[in-house]
N, C-alpha and C positions, 0 to 999 in steps of 0.2 A: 377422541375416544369417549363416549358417553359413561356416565354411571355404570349403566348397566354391562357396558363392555369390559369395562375396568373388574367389576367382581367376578364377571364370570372368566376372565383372564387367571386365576388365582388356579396353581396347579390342583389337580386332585391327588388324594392320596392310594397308593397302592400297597401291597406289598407280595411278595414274589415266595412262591412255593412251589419249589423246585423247579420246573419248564411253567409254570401257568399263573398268570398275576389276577389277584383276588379283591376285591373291593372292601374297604371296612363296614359294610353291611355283611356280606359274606363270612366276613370273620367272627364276627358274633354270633350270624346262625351255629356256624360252624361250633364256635366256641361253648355254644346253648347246647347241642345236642352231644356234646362230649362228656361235657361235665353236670348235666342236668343230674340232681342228687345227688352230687357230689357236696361235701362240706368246705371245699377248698372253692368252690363257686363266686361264690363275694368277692374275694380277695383277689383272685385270678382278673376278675372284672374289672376292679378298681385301677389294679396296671396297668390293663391292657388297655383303657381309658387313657391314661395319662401321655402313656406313650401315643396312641394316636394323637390326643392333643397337643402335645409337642411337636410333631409333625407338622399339623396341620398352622402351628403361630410361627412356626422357621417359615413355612409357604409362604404366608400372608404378608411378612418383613420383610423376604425376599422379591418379591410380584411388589410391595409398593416403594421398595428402593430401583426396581427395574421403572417404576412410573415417574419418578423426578431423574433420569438421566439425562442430560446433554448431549443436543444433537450427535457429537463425536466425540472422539477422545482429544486430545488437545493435540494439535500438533506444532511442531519445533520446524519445519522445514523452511518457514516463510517468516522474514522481520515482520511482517504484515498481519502478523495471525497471531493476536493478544486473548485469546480465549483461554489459555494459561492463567493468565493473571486477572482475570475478570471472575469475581466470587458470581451465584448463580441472583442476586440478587443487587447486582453493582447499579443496576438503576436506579435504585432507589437510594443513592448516597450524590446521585448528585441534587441541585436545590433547584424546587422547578417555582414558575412562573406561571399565575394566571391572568388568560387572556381572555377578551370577546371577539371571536369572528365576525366577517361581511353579515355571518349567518345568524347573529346574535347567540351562537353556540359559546358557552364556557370552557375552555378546555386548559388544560395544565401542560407548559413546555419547559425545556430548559436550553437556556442559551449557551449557545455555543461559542463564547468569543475569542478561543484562542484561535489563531489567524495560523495554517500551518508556512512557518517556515520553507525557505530552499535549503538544500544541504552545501554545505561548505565550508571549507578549511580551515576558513581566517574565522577564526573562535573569537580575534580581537573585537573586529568590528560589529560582527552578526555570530551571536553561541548558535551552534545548532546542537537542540536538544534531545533530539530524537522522533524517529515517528510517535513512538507511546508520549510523549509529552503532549502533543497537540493533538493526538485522536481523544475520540468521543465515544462510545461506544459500549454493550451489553449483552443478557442474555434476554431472550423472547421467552417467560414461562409458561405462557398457554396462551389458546387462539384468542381469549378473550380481551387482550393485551393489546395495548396500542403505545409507544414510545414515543414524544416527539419532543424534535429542539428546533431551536430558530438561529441563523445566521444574518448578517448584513451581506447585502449581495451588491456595494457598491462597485463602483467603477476603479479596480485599484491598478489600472495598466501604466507602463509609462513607454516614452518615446525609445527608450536606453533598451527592449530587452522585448524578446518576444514570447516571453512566458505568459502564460495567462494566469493570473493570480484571482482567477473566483473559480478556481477548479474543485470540482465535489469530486470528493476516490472515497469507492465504499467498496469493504471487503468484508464478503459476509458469507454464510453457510446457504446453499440453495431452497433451503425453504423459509427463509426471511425476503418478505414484501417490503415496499418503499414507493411513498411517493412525497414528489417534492411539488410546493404551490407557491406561488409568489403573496405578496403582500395583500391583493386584493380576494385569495383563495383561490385565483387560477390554477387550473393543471398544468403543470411545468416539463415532469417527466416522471416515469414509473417504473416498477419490474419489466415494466414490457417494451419499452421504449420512448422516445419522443411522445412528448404532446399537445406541446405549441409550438414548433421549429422555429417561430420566431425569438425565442427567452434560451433556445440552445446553440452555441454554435458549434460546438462539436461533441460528438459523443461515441463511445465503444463498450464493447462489452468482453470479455474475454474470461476463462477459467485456470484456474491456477492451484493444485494441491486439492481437488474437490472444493473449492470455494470457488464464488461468483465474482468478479472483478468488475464495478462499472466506473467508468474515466469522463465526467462530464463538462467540461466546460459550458457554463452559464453565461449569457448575454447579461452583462450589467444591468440593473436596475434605471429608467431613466431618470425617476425621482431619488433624490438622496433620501427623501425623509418617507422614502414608501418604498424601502430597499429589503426590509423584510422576508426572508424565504420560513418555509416551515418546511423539513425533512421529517414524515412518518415513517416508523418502524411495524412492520408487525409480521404474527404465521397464521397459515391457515391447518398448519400439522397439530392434532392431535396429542400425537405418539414423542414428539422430541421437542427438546428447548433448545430452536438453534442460536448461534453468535453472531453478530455484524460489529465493526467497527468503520466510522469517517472521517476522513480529513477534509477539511475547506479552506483555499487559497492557492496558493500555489501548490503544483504536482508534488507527488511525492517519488522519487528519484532512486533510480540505482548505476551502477558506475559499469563502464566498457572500456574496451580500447581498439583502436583499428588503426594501422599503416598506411599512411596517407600516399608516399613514395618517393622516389630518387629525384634531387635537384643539385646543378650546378650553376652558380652565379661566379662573377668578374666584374674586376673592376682595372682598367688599364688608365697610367699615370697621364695627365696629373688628375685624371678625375679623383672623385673619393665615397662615392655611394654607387652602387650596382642597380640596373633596372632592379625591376620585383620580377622575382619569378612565380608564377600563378601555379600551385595545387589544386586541383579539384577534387571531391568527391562527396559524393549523393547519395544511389542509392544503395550503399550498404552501414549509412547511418540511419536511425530512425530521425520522421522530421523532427519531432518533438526530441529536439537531444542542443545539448550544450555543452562548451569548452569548459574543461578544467584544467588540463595541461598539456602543452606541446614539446616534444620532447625530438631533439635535433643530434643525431648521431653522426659521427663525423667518418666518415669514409676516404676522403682525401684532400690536399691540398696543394697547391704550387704558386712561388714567389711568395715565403712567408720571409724570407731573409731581406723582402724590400720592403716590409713594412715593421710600424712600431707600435699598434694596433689594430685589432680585427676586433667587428663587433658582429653578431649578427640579429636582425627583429621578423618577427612572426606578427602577420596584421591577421585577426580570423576574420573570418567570413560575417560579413555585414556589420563590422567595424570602424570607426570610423579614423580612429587611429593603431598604430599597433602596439603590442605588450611593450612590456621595459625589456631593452636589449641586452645579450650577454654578450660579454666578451667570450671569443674563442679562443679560449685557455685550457682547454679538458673536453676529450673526446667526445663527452654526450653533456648537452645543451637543456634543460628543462625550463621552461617557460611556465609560472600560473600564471592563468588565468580563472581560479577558481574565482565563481563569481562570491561580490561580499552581501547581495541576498538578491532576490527575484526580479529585481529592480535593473541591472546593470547584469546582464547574461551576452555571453556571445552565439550565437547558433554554430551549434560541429559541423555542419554538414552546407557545403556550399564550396567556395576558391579561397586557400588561404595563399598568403602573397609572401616571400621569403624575400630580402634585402641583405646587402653586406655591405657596411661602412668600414673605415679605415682611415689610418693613419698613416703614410709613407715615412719612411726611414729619411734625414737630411742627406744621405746619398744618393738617392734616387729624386732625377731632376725629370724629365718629362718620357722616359720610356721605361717600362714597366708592366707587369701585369699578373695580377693574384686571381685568382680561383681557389674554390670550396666548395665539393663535393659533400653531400651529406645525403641521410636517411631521416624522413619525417616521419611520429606518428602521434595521434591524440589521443588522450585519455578526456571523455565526456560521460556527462551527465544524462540520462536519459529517461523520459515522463512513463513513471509504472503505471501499466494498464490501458497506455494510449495505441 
């Protein structure tokens, strides 16, 4: 909104007699020719002043507290939407960094080196703090405004886990722009999409709460020491100041569950471990999703009177060995697997393999035979916004 759209935005004043509204030019004519030689004239005037004046300074504090509003009202519905607690001027509190570009450009950034976390249970070994502890994130206050920070876009994979840990998640109001460059000032990716498919390997875009959701997965840097990204902020709107906030590293996650379904395993004497029995299931997990718990509901059992231990193990899907086994002591069986960070994740979605180990009773010599019927189902993790 230009200057000049801004003032003449500023309501006019009216006021209203009886069916017909009158202009405060009007009311002075008006006023002029009522009272003309009247002694009460002055006085009359000087009110009648004031009060339109007043008027008219309620208007003008009105019309330029409508001019710094915020793109929205804050909303509660989504952990992702810190527009709440982001004051209108949170940019400027964090500490920024000058740089020279390829371009010999100076420009002012802030680094971003909190690395987000994966979420998980075991608080011992890996706290998880929260999304707000590791985003970044602000208000845009006019178009003239440009925001930027810088991350390390190293290589942080490892063989244990199929997470990708150089993943950008931005969650922002739709009229906030972005774009990200790598180290030498290439275009990486934008509002708009891809734009070197080489430096992305995967990307989405999706909407959630009238907010924009973009899920990027970056191709590692091949230099460590020219691993540099720069993430731009900015609007092209006039009229509002909207919010984005990012996360960098690993996804940022929210929790499911799904019923994986019925298995019965055996084991007949003298053996003492049962094939695996193979679960499968695909497509009503998302790929981007991982174990946190398996939880083994006991349905039935026969020939527990021949044994003097029952264990049962859950191996997930692309593991190479399986969780620590429980004994079959209590009807329903919970298995973590919550992972203890991005590093060692199992994938939910694939064959998990079910086994029953055992103990025989010294009465039982070589005929025999146990069975356990049971109900599988997992609780995973799964990548917001992919």
């Amino acid at each position: 909104m230009s200057k000049k759209d801004r003032q003449s935005s500023v309501p006019l004043i009216f006021c209203r007699r009886g069916t017909r509204w009158i202009t405060p030019r009007q009311i002075f004519e008006g006023f002029n020719q009522i009272y003309i030689g009247s002694s009460y004239k002055m006085k009359a005037m000087q009110k009648l002043t004031r009060i339109l004046m007043c008027c008219i300074c309620t208007s003008l504090i009105i019309s330029l507290g409508l001019l710094s509003t915020p793109a929205r009202a804050a909303e509660v519905s989504s952990e992702f939407d810190f527009s709440a607690e982001d004051s209108i001027d949170a940019y400027d509190n964090y500490e920024k960094e000058e740089t020279t570009t390829e371009t010999g450009d100076v420009i002012s950034r802030v680094c971003a080196s909190k690395f987000n976390a994966f979420k998980t249970e075991d608080t011992k070994l890996v706290p998880y703090l929260g999304p707000g502890f590791y985003r970044y994130g602000a208000y845009l206050r006019d178009s003239d405004e440009v925001q930027r920070y810088y991350f390390f876009n190293c290589d942080w994979s490892t063989n244990l886990s199929s997470v990708c840990n150089n993943t950008l998640t931005i969650y922002a109001d739709p009229e906030v722009k972005f774009q990200v460059t790598n180290h030498y000032g290439v275009p990486v990716i934008n509002t708009n999409g891809i734009q070197n498919r080489s430096l992305v390997q995967y990307y989405n875009k999706t909407t959630e709460n009238g907010h924009t959701v973009y899920f990027i997965e970056l191709t590692p840097a091949a230099e460590t020491n020219r691993a540099e990204y720069t993430v731009s902020f900015w609007t092209e709107s006039e009229t509002v100041q909207p919010h984005y906030s990012f996360w960098y590293g690993a996804p940022l996650v929210r929790v499911a569950s799904k019923s994986i379904g019925s298995f019965t395993v055996g084991v007949s004497a003298p053996n003492r471990v049962s094939a695996a029995y193979p679960l499968r299931i695909s497509s009503t997990i998302p790929e981007r999703a991982w174990v946190n718990t398996v939880t083994i509901k006991k349905q039935s059992s026969s020939g527990d009177s021949l044994t003097s231990g029952v264990q049962l193990s859950v191996t997930p899907p692309n593991a190479n060995r399986a969780m620590v086994s429980k004994y079959a002591v209590s009807p329903t069986l919970v298995f973590d697997d919550s992972p203890t960070s991005a590093a060692i994740a199992h994938d939910a979605r694939g064959t998990y393999q079910v086994q029953v180990k055992l103990s025989w009773s010294p009465s039982t010599l070589t005929r025999g035979t146990y069975q356990y019927t049971g109900q599988m189902s997992v609780e995973y993790l799964y990548a917001f916004g992919a």
